[in-house]
Backbone as JSON, one array per atom type, in Angstrom:
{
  "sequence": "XXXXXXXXXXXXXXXXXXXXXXXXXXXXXXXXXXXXXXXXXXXXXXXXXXXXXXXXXXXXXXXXXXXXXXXXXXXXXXXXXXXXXXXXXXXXXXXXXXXXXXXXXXXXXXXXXXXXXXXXXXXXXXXXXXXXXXXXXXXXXXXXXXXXXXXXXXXXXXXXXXXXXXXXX",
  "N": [[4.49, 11.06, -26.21], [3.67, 9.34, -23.24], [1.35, 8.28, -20.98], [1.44, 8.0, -17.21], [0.33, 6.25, -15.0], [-1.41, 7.14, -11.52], [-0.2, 5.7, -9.79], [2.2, 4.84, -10.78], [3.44, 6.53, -9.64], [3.78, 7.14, -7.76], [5.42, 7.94, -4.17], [6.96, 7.0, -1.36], [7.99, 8.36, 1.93], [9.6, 7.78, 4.82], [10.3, 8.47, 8.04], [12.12, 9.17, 10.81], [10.91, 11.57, 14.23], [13.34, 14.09, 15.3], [15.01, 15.34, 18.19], [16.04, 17.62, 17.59], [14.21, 18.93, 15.6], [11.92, 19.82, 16.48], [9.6, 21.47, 18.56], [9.52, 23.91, 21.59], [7.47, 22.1, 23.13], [8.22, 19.93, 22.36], [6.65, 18.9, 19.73], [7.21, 18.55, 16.37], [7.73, 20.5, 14.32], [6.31, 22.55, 12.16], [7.33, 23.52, 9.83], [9.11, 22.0, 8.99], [7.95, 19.95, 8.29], [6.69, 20.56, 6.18], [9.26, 20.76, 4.62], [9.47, 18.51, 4.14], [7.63, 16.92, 2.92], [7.7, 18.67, 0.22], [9.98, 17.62, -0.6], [9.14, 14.82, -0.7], [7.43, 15.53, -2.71], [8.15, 16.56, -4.75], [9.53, 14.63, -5.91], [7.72, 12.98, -6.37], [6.64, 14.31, -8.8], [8.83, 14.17, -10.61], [9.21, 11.82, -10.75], [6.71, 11.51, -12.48], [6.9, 13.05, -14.94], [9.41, 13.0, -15.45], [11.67, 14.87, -15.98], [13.54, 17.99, -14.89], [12.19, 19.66, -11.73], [10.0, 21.86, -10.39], [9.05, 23.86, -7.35], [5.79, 25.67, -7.74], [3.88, 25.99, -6.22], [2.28, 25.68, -3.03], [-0.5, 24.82, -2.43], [-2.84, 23.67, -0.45], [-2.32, 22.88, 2.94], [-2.92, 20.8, 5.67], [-2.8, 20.77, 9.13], [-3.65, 18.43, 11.01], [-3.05, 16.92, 12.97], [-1.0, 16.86, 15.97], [2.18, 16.01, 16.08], [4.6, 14.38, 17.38], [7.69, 14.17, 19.08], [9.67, 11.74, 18.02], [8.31, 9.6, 16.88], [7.18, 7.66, 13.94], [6.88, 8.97, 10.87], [5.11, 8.94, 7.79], [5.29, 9.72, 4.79], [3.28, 10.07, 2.04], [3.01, 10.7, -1.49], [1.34, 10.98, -4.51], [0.81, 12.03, -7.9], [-1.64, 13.75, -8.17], [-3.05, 14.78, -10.93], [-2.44, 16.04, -14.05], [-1.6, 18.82, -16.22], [-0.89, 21.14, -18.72], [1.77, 21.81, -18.18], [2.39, 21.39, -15.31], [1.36, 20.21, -12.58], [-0.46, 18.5, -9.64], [0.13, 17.37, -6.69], [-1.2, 15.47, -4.03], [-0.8, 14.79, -1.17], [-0.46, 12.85, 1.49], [-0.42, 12.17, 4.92], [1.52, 10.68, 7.41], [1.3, 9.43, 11.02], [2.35, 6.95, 12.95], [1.83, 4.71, 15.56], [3.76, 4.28, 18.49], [3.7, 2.5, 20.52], [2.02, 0.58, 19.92], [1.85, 0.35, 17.13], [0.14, 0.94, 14.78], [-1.12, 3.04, 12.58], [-1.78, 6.75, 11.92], [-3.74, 8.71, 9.83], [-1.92, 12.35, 10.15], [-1.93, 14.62, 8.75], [-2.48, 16.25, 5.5], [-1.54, 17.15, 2.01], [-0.92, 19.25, -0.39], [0.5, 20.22, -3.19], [1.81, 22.36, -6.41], [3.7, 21.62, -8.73], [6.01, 22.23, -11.41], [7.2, 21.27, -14.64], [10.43, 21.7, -15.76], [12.88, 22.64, -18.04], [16.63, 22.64, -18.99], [17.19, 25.22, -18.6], [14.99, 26.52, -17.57], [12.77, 26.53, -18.29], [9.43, 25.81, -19.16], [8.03, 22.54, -19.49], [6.12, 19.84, -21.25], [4.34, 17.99, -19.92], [3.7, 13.93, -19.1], [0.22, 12.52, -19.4], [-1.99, 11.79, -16.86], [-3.14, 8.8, -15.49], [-5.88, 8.41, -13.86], [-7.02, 5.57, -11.4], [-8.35, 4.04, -8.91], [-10.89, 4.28, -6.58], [-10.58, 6.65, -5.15], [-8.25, 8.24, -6.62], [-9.73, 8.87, -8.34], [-11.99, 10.6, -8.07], [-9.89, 12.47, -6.0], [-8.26, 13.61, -8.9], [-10.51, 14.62, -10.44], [-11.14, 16.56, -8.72], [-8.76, 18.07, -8.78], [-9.19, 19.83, -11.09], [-11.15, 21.8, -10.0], [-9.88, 22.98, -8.3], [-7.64, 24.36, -9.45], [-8.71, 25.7, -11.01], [-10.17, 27.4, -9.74], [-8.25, 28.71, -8.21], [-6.95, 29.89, -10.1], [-9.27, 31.89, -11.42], [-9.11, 33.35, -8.66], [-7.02, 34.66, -8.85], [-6.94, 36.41, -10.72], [-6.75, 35.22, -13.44], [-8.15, 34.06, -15.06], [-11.51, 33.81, -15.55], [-14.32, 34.03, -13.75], [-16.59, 33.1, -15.17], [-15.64, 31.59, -17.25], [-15.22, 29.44, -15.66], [-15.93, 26.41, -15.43], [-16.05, 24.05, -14.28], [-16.46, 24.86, -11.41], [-18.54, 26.38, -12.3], [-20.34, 24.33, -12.54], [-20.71, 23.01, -9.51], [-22.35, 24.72, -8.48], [-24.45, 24.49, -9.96]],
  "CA": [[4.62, 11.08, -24.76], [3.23, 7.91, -22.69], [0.99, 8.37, -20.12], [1.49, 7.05, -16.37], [-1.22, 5.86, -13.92], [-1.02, 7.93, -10.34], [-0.15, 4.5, -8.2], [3.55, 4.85, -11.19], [4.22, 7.81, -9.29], [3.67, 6.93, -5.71], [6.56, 8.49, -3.48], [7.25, 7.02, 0.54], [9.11, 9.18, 2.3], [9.27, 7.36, 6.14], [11.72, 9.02, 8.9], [11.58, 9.74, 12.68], [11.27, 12.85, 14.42], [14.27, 13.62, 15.98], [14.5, 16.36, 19.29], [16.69, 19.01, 17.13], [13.06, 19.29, 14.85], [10.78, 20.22, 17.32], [9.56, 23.06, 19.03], [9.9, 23.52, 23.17], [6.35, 21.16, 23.93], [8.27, 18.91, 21.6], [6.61, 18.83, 18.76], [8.01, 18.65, 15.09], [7.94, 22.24, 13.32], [5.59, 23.17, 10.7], [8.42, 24.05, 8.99], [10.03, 20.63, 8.74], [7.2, 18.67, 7.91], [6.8, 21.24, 4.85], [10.56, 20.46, 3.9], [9.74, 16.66, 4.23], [6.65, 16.82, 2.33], [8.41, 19.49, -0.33], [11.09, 16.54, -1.48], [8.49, 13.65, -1.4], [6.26, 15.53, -3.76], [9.39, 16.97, -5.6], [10.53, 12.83, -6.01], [6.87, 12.04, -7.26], [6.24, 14.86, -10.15], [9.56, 14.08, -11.78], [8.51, 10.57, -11.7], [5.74, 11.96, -13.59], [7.39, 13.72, -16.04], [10.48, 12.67, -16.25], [11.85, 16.35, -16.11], [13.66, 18.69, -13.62], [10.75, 20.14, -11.74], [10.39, 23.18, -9.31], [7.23, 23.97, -6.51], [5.07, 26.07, -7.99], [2.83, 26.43, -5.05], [1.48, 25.08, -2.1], [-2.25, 24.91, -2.34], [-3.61, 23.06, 0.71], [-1.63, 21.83, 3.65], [-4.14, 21.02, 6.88], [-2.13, 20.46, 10.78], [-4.46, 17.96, 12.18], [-2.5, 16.25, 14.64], [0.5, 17.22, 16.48], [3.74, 14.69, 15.71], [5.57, 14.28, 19.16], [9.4, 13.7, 18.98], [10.36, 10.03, 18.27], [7.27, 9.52, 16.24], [7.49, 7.51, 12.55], [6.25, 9.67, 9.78], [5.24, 8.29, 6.39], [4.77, 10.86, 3.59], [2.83, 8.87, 0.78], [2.66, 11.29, -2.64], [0.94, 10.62, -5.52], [1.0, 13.08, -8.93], [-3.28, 13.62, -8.81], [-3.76, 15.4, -12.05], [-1.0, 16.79, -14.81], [-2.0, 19.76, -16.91], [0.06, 21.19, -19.51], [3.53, 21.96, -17.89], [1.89, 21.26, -14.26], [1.28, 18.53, -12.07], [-0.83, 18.45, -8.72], [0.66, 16.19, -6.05], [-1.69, 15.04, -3.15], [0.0, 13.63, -0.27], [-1.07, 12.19, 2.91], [0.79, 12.35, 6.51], [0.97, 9.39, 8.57], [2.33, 9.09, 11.86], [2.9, 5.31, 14.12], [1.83, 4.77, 17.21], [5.16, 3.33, 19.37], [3.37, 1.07, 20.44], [1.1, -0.51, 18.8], [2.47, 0.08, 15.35], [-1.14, 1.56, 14.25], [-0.89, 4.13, 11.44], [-3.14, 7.26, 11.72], [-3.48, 10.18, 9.22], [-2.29, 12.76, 10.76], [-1.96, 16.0, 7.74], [-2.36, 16.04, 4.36], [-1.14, 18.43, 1.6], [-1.54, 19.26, -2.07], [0.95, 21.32, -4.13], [1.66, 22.12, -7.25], [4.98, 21.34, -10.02], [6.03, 22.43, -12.62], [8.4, 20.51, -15.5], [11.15, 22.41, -16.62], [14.3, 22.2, -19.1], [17.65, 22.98, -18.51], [17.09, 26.62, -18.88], [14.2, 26.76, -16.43], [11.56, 27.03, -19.43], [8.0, 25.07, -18.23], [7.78, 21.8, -20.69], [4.56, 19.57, -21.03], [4.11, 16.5, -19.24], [2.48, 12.95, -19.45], [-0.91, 12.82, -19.01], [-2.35, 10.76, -15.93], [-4.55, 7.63, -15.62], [-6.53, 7.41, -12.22], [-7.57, 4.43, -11.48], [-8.68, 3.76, -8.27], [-11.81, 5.81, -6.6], [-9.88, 7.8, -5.03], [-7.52, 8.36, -7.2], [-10.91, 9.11, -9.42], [-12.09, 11.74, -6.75], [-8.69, 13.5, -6.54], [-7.71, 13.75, -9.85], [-11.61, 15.39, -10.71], [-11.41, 17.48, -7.91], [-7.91, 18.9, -9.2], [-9.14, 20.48, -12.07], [-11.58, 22.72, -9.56], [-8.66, 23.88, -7.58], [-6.99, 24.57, -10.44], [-9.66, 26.91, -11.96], [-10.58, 28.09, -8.86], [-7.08, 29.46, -7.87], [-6.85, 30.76, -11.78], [-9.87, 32.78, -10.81], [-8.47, 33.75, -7.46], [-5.49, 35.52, -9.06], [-7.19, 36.97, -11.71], [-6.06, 34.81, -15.02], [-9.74, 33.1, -15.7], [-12.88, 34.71, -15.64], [-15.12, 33.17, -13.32], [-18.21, 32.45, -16.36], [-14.98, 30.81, -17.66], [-15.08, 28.07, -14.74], [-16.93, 25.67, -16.19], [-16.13, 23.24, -13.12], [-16.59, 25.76, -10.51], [-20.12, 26.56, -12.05], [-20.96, 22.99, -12.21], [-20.51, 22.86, -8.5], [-23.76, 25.69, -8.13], [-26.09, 24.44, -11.04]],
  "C": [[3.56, 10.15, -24.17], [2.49, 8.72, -21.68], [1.25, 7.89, -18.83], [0.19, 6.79, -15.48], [-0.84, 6.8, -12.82], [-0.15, 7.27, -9.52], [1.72, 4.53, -9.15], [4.4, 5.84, -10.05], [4.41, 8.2, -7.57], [5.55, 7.19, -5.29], [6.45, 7.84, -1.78], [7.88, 7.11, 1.51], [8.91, 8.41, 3.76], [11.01, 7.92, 7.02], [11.48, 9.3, 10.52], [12.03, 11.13, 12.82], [12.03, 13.05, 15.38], [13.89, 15.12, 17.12], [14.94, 17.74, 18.44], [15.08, 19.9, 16.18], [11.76, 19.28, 15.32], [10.79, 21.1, 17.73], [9.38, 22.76, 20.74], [8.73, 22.32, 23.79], [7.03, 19.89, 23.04], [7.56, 17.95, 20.91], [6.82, 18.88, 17.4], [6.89, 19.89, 14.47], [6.95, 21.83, 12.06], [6.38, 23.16, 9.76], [9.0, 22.47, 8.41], [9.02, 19.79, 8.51], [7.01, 19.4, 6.44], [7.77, 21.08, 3.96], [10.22, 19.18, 3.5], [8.7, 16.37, 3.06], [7.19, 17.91, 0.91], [9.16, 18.31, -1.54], [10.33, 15.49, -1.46], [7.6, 14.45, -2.53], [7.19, 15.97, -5.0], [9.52, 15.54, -6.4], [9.4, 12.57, -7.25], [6.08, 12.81, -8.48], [7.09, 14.54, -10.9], [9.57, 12.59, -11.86], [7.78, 10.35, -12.55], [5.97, 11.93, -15.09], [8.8, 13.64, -16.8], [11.3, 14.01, -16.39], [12.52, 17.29, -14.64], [12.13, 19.33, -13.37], [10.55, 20.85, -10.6], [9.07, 23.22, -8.86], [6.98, 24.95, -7.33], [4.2, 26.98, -7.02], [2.36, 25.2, -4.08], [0.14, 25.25, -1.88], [-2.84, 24.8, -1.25], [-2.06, 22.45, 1.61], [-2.77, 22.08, 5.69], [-2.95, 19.92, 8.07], [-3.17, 19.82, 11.53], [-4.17, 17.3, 13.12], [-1.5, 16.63, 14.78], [1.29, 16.28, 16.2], [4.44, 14.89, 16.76], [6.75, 13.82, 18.34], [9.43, 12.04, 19.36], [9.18, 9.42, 17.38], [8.07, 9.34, 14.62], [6.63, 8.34, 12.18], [6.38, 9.15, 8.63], [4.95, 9.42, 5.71], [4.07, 10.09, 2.46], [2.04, 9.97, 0.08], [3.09, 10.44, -3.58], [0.73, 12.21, -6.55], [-1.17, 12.58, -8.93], [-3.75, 14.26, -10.03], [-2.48, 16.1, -12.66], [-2.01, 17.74, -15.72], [-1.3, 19.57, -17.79], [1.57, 20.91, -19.27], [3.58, 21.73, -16.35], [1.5, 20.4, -13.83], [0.8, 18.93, -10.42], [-0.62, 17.22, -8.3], [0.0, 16.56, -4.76], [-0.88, 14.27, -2.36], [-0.71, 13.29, 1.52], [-0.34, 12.2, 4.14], [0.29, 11.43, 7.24], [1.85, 8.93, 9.72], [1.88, 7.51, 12.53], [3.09, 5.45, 15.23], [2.81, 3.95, 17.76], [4.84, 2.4, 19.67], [2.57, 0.12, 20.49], [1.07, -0.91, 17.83], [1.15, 0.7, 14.73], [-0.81, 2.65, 13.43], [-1.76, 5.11, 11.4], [-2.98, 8.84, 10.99], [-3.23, 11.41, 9.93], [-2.2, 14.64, 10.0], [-2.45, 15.48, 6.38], [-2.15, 17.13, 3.45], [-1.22, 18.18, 0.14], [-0.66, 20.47, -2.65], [1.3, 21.36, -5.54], [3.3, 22.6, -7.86], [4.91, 22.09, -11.07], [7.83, 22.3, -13.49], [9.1, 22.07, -16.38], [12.16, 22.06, -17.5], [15.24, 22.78, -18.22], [18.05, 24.3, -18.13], [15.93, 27.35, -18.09], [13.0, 27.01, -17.39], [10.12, 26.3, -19.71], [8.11, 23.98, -20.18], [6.54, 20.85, -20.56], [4.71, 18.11, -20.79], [3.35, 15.18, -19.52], [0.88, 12.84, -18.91], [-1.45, 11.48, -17.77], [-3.04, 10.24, -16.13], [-4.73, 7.61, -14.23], [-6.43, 6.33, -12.54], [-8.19, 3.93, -10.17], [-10.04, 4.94, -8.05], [-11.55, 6.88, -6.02], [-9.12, 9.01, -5.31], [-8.4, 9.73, -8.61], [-10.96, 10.5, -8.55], [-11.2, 13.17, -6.76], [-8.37, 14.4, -8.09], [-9.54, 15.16, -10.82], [-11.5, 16.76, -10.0], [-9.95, 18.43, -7.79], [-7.97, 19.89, -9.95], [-9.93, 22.22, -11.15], [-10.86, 23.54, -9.0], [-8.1, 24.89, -8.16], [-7.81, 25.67, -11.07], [-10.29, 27.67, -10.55], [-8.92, 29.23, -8.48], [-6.46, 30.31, -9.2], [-7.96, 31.86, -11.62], [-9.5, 33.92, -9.66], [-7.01, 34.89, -8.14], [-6.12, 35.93, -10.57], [-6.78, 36.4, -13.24], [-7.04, 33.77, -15.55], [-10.88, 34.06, -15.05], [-13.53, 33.94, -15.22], [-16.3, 32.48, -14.2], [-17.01, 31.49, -16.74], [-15.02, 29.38, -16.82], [-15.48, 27.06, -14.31], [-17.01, 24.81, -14.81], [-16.76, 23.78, -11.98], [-18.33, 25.86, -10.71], [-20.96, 25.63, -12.0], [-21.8, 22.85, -10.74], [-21.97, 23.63, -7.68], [-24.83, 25.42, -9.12], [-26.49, 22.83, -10.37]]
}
């Protein structure tokens, strides 16, 4: 099994927000930016893996700007870190100012995959290459999540969390 880089797996979902996907101050729904962001990160784990591949979980998703109706939206996911049968996908939210054309982050979100078979039975994925420093960044700062939320639900033993205790020594 081959490895891919993160930048193989890049996903760019771009769409406008139309009036039916907003809420009465006409703004686009929580809900529908979660769907939108859902199928770009869906697109860019089984680029990954090569594999049907089902959410897992939603880890992080942060609402920092409102999205007005008529407003472009870019989605731009990347696969930041693959595990065994698992795959954390970082994505970014970018809306376009009408008119100026200016691009300005305005969410970002982080959930997590997982490769299955035909039978729904978790199979093991290629392993990622950062490469950029970001990319570097992310992909480090996956593994803490990752052992932190294994903690969090009881299925690692915090002395176990070698990253985690890094983070305090």
């Amino acid at each position: 099994m081959s490895s891919n880089t993160a930048k193989e797996t890049l996903t760019i979902l771009t769409d406008i927000v139309l009036p039916s996907e907003t809420n009465p101050i006409g703004n686009m729904f929580g809900g529908e930016l979660l769907a939108r962001m859902d199928r770009a990160a869906s697109i860019t784990a089984r680029r990954h893996s090569r594999r049907i591949v089902v959410t897992a979980s939603v880890n992080h998703v942060a609402f920092n700007k409102m999205i007005p109706v008529g407003s472009v939206v870019t989605i731009e996911a990347k696969v930041s870190r693959a595990f065994k049968t698992s795959m954390e996908v970082y994505m970014d939210v970018w809306i376009e100012d009408r008119e100026s054309g200016i691009k300005s982050k305005a969410n970002e979100a982080i959930y997590t995959f997982v490769a299955v078979d035909e039978m729904g039975t978790p199979v093991q994925v290629p392993d990622l290459i950062p490469e950029s420093d970001l990319e570097k960044q992310r992909f480090a700062a996956a593994l803490r999540r990752k052992q932190l939320s294994l903690v969090l639900a009881g299925k690692m033993k915090p002395k176990d969390a070698t990253e985690l205790k890094a983070l305090f020594e």
